[in-house]
C-alpha positions in Angstrom: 28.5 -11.8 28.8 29.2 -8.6 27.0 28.9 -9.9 23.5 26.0 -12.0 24.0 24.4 -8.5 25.7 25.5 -7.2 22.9 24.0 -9.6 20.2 20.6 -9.9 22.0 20.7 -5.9 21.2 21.8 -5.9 17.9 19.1 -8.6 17.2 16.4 -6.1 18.7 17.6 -3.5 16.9 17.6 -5.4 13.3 14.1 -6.3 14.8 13.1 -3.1 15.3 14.1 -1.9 12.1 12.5 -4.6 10.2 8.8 -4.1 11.7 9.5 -0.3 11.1 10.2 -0.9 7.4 6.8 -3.7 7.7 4.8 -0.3 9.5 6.3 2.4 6.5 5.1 -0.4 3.9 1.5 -1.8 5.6 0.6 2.5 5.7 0.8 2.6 2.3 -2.1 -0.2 2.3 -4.2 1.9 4.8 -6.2 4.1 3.2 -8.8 2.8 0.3 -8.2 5.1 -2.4 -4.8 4.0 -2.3 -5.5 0.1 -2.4 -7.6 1.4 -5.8 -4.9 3.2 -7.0 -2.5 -0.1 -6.8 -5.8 -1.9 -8.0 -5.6 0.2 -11.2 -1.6 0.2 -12.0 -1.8 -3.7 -11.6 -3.8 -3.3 -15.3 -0.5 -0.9 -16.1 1.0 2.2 -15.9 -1.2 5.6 -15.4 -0.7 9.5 -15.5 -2.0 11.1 -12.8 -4.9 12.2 -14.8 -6.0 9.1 -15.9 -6.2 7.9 -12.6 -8.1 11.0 -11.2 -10.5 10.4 -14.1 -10.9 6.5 -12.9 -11.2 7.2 -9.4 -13.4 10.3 -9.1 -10.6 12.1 -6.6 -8.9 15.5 -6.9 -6.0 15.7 -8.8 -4.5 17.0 -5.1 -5.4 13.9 -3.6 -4.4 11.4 -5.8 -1.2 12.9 -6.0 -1.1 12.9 -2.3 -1.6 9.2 -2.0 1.0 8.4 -5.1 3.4 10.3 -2.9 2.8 7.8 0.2 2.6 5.2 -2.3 6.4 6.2 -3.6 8.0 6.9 0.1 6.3 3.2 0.7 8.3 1.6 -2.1 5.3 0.3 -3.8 5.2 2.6 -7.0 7.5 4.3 -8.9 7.4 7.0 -11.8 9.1 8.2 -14.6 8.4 11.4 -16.8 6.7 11.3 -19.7 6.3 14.3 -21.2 5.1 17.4 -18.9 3.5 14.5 -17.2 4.9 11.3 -14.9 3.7 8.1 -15.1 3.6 5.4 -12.2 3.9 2.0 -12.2 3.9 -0.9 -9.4 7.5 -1.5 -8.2 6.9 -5.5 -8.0 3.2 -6.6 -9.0 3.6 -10.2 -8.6 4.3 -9.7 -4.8 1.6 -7.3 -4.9 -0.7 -9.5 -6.5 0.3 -12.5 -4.2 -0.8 -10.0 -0.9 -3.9 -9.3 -2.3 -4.5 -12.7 -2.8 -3.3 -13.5 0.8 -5.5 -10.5 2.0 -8.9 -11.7 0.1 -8.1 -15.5 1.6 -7.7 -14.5 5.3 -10.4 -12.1 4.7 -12.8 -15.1 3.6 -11.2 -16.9 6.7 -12.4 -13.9 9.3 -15.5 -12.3 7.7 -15.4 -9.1 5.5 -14.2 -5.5 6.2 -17.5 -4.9 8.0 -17.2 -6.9 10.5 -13.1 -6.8 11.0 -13.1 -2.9 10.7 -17.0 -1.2 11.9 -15.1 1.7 13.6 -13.4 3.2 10.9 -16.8 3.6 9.2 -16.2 1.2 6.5 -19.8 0.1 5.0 -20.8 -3.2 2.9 -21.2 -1.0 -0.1 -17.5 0.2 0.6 -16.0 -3.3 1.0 -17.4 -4.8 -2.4 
């Protein structure tokens, strides 16, 4: 009875730990400016200053989100330079989610509907 105690644990655990790892990644996807910021290294890689320049942000803030995007998994950068340049870590999988994302969202209506209290407006989800 012990081992299979100790299986059913060691199954919730490995559970656990994979919907953590699915939380850390699925953050990363939270915030709009970063979903533009993937939207944009999909076409290729980018210095922080081109994608500032792109995006209207603050050099601060795009550096910011490329920081969650990096502890996430999804980018990565190499220097280049005084500069770094970032690149998607595995854009065919990124690709296929978005794709997965824009079906289910034409299954369930748009971001206004799905999302009204965190503010986000029908100019904001085209």
């Amino acid at each position: 009875m012990t081992m299979l105690t100790r299986a059913a644990t060691d199954s919730v655990r490995a559970g656990a730990s994979a919907l953590d790892a699915a939380a850390c990644l699925f953050h990363g996807f939270q915030d709009p400016s970063r979903l533009a910021i993937l939207q944009h290294l999909a076409l290729g890689e980018h210095r922080v200053v081109d994608l500032t320049a792109h995006l209207g942000l603050a050099q601060s803030t795009v550096s910011k989100h490329l920081a969650c995007l990096k502890d996430c998994g999804l980018v990565s950068s190499r220097p280049q330079g005084r500069a770094s340049v970032f690149s998607l870590n595995h854009p065919e999988a990124l690709m296929d989610l978005f794709a997965a994302a824009e079906r289910l969202l034409g299954l369930t209506g748009d971001a206004v509907t799905l999302c009204p209290r965190y503010g986000i407006t029908a100019t904001e989800s085209a």
